[in-house]
C-alpha positions as CSV (number, residue, x, y, z in Angstrom):
1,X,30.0,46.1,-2.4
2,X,27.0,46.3,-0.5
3,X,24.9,46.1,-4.1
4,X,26.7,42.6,-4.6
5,X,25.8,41.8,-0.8
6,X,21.8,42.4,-1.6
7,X,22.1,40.8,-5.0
8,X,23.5,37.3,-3.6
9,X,21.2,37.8,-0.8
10,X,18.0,38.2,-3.5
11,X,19.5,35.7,-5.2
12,X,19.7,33.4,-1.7
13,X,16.0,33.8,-1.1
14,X,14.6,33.5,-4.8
15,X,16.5,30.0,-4.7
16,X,14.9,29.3,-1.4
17,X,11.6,29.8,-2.7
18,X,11.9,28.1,-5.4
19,X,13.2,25.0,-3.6
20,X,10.5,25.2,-1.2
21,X,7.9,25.8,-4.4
22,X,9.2,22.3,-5.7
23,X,9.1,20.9,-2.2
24,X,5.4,21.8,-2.0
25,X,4.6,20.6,-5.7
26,X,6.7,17.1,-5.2
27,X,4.5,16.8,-2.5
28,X,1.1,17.4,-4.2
29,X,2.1,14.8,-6.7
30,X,2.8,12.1,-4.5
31,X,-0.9,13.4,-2.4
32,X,-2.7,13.5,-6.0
33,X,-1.3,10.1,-7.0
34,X,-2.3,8.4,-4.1
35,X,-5.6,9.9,-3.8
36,X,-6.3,9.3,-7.5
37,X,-5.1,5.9,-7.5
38,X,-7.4,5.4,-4.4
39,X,-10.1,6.8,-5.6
40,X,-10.2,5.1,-9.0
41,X,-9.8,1.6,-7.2
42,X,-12.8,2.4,-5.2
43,X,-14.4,3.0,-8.3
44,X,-13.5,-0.1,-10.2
45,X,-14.6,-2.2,-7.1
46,X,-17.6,-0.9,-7.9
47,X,-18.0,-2.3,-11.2
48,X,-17.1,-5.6,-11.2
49,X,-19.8,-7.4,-12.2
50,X,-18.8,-9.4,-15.4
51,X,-17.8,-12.0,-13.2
52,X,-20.4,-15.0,-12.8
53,X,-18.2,-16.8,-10.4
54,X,-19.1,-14.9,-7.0
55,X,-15.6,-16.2,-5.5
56,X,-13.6,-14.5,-8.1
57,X,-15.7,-11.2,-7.5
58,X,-15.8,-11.2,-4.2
59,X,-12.3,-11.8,-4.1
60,X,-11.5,-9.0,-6.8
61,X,-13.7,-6.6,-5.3
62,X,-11.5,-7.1,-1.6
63,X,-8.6,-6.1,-3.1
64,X,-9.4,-3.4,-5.0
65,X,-11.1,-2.0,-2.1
66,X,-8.7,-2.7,0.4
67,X,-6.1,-1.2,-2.2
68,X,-8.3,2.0,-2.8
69,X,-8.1,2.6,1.2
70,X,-4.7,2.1,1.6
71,X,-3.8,4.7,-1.1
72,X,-6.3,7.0,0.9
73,X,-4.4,6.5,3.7
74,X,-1.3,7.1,2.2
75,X,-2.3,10.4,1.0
76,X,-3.5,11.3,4.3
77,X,0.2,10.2,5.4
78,X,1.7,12.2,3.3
79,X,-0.5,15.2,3.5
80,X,0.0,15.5,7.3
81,X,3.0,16.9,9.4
82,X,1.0,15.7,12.9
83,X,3.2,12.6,14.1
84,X,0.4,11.3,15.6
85,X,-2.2,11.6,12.5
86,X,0.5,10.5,10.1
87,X,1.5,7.5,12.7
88,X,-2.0,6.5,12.8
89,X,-2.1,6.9,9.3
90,X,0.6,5.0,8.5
91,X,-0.6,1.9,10.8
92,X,-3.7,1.6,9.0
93,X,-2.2,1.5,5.4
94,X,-0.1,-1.5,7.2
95,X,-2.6,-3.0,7.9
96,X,-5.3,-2.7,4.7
97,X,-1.4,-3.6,3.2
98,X,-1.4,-6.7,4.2
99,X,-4.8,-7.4,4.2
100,X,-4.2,-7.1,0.7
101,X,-2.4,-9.9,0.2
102,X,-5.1,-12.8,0.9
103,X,-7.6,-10.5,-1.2
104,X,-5.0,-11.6,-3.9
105,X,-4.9,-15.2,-2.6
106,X,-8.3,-15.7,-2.6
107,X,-8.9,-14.1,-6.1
108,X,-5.9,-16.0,-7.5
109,X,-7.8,-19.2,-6.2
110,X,-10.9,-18.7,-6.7
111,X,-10.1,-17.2,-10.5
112,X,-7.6,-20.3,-10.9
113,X,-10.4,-22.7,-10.3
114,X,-8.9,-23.7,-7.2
115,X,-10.6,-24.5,-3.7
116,X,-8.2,-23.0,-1.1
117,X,-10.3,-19.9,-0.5
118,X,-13.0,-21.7,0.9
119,X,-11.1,-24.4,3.0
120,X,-11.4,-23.9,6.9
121,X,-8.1,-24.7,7.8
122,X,-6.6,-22.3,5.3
123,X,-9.4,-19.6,6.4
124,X,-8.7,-20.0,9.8
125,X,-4.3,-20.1,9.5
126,X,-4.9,-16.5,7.0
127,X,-7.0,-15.2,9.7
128,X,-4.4,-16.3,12.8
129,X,-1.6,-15.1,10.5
130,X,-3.4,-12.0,9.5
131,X,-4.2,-11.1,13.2
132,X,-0.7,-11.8,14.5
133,X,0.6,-9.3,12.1
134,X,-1.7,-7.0,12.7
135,X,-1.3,-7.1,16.7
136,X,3.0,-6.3,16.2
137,X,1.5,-3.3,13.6
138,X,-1.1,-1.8,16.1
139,X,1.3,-2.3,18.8
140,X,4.4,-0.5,16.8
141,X,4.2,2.6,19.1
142,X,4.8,1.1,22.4
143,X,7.6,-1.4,21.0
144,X,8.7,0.0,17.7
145,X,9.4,-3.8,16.6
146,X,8.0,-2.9,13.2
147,X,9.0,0.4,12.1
148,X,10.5,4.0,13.9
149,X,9.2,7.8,12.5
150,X,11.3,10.8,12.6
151,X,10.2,14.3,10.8
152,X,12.2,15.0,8.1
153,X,12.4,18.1,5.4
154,X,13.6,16.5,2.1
155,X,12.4,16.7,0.0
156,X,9.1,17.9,1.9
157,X,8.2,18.1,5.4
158,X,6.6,14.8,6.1
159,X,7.2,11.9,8.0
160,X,9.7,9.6,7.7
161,X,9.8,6.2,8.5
162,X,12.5,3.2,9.7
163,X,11.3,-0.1,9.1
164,X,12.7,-3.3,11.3
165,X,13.4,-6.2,11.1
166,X,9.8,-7.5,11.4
167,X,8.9,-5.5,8.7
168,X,11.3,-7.1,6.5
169,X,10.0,-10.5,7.2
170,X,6.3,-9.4,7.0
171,X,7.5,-7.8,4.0
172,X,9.2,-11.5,2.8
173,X,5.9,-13.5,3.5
174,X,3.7,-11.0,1.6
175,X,5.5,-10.8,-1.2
176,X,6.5,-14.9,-1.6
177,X,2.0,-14.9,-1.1
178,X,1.5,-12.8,-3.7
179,X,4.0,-14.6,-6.1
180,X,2.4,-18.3,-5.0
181,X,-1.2,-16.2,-6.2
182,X,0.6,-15.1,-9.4
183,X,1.7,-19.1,-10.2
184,X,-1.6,-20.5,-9.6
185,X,-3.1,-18.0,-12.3
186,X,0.2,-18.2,-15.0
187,X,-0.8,-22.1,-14.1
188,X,-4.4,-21.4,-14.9
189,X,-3.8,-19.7,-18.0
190,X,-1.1,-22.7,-19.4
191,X,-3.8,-25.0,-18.9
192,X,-6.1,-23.2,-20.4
193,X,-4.5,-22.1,-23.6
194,X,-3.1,-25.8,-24.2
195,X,-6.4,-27.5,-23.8
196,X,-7.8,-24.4,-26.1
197,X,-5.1,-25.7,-28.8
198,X,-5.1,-29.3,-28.4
């Protein structure tokens, strides 16, 4: 009986180590995606030049740098098992996240052959907007308004997080942005193809 004892127990820890094997290889995939993805936005912001219009490029070149930082930051996130580090980590892809979102606006208008980008008013409400959210993000540790960490071991020890309700209406603006910048370009690209077939 005792053989069967040490056999289960083998058995016990071979399963343990394997779990904890595909704990630490689910986590280097979600590290090498982010970095990657990172990395090769970087790169790409590098290159775009074929653009004449320097609105567009500018524009373009925001967000896929601001995009390429926030994966970086991610992967730092994710890498790290230092609440503080992954906190801090986690604040700054919040913030290059949203940041992202008037990178898109002011490609989507510029690219749309639209003037909003370079209107005051609108420059000056993004950057009151953009700053407001930012303050409640930076702030997050001494009110948790926005989000709430807690370590957590599945299925990798990382840090986990609890978004709020602010979150979910930061969340709700960015994404209703985003789709306003995807109907100016579908709008762009309607007028475009019917006054390239009339």
């Amino acid at each position: 009986d005792t053989y069967h004892l040490h056999q289960r127990q083998a058995v016990h820890r071979s399963l343990a180590d394997r779990s904890w094997m595909d704990a630490i290889m689910i986590q280097q995939g979600y590290i090498a995606v982010f970095a990657l993805t990172g990395v090769v936005c970087l790169l790409a912001a590098t290159t775009v030049r074929s653009f004449t219009n320097p609105d567009v490029r500018r524009g373009l070149v925001g967000l896929l740098a601001l995009n390429g930082f926030w994966s970086l930051a991610t992967a730092v996130q994710l890498a790290t098992t230092a609440h503080p580090v992954a906190r801090a980590m986690h604040i700054l892809a919040l913030v290059l996240g949203i940041a992202t979102v008037f990178a898109w606006l002011a490609f989507a208008s510029a690219y749309s052959g639209r003037e909003y980008h370079r209107q005051r008013t609108l420059q000056a409400a993004g950057a009151f907007v953009y700053l407001a959210i930012v303050a409640v993000k930076v702030s997050n540790p001494l009110h948790e308004l926005y989000f709430a960490t807690s370590v957590v071991a599945d299925p990798f020890a990382h840090i986990a997080i609890s978004y709020h309700a602010f979150h979910w209406f930061v969340t709700g603006f960015a994404y209703t942005a985003a789709g306003v910048g995807f109907l100016w370009l579908f709008e762009s690209f309607n007028r475009n193809s019917a006054g390239g077939t009339a």
